[in-house]
C-alpha positions in Angstrom: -12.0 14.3 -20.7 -8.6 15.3 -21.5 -6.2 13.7 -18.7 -2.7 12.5 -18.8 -1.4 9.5 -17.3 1.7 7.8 -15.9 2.1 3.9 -15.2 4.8 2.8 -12.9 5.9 -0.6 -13.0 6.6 -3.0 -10.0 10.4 -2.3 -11.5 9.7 1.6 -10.8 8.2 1.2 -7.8 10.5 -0.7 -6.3 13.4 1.2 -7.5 12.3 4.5 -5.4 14.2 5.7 -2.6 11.0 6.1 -0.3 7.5 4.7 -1.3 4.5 6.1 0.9 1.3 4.4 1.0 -2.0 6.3 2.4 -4.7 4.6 3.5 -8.1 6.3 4.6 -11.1 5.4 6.0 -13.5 2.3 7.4 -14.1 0.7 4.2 -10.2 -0.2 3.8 -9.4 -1.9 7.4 -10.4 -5.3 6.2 -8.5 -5.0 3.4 -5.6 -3.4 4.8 -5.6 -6.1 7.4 -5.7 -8.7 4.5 -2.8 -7.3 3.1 -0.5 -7.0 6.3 -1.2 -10.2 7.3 -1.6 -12.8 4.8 1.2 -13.3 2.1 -1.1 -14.9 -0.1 -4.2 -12.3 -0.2 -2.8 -10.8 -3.8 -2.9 -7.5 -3.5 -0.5 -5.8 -5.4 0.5 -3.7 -2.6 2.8 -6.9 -1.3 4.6 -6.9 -4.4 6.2 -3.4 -2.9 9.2 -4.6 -1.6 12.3 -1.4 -2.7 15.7 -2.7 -3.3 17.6 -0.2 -0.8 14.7 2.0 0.1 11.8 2.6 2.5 8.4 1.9 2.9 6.2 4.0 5.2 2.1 3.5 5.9 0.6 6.7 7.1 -2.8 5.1 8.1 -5.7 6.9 9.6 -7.9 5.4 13.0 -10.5 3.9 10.9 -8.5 2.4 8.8 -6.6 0.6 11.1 -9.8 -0.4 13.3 -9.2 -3.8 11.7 -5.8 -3.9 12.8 -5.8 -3.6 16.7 -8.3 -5.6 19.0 
């Protein structure tokens, strides 16, 4: 398979202006509850932290299922 590829670095990442996360579907709402919640889970997702910009989730219902009680 001819495919190309980019890699962002942390450094990249956290150098954009807006960074979007998109999370979908059942099998991600313990995860994505892991992630919100405890600082020490490891998920490279908490390393996002943009010097002046923005982070938005755009999370669907079953994703968040885990979230709200």
């Amino acid at each position: 398979l001819n495919a190309y590829r980019i890699t962002m670095t942390l450094r990249l990442v956290n150098s954009a202006s807006s960074i979007i996360f998109l999370v979908s579907g059942n099998g991600k709402s313990g995860v994505l509850r892991q992630a919100l919640s405890d600082p020490k889970a490891g998920y490279p997702a908490q390393l996002v932290r943009p010097h002046t910009g923005e982070v938005r989730w755009f999370i669907d219902k079953d994703a968040a299922s885990a979230l709200v009680r």
